[in-house]
N, C-alpha and C positions, 0 to 999 in steps of 0.2 A: 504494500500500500504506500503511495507517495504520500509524505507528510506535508500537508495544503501550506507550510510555512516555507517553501521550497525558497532556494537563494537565486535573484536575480542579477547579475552583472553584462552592462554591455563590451561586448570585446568585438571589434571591427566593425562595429556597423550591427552585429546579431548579439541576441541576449545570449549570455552564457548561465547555464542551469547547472546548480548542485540541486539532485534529485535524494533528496532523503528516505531511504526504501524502509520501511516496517515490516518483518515475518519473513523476511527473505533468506530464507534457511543455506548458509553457502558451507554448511557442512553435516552429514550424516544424512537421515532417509530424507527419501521428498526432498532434496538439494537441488539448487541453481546455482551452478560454478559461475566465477565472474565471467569467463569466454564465455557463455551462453548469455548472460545478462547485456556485455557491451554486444553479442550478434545483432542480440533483439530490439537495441535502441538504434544499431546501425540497420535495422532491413526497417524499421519506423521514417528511416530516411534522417538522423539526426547527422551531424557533423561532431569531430573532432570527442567521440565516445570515450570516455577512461573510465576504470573502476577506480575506487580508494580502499588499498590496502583490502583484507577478504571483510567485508563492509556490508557488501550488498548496496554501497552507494554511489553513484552517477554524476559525474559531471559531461555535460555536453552539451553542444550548439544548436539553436534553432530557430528560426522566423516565425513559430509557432507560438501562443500564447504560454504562460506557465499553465492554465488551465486546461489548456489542448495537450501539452505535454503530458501531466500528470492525470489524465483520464484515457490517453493513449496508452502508457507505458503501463498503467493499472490492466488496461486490459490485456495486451499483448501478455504479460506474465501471468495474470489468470488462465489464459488459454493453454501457456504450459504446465499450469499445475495440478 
């Protein structure tokens, strides 16, 4: 779940997003390794994807709303769990 307090910073022209992930299990059953995590905000069509540290947290680019972000990314990762 992205937490609605998400960070915004503009860098070149696009806002840059820390996505704050909740239940994001990145170790033991039911897991999403970070490579699966940055795929999924990369096939979302985001730019410049990085995890932090095993986190389960997001930073990256987009012309999207923070709202459109974090209701996109909510679903995408619902879909694999």
């Amino acid at each position: 779940m992205l937490c609605p307090e998400a960070c915004v910073v503009l860098c070149c022209g696009m806002p840059r997003y820390v996505a704050l992930l909740r239940a994001v299990n990145v170790g033991g059953t039911s897991k999403l390794p970070m490579a699966d995590l940055r795929a999924i905000a990369t096939a979302l069509g985001y730019d410049d994807v990085a995890t932090y540290i095993q986190s389960g947290n997001l930073v990256l680019t987009s012309r999207d709303s923070a709202a459109s972000v974090a209701r996109d990314l909510a679903a995408a990762i619902a879909a694999v769990e």
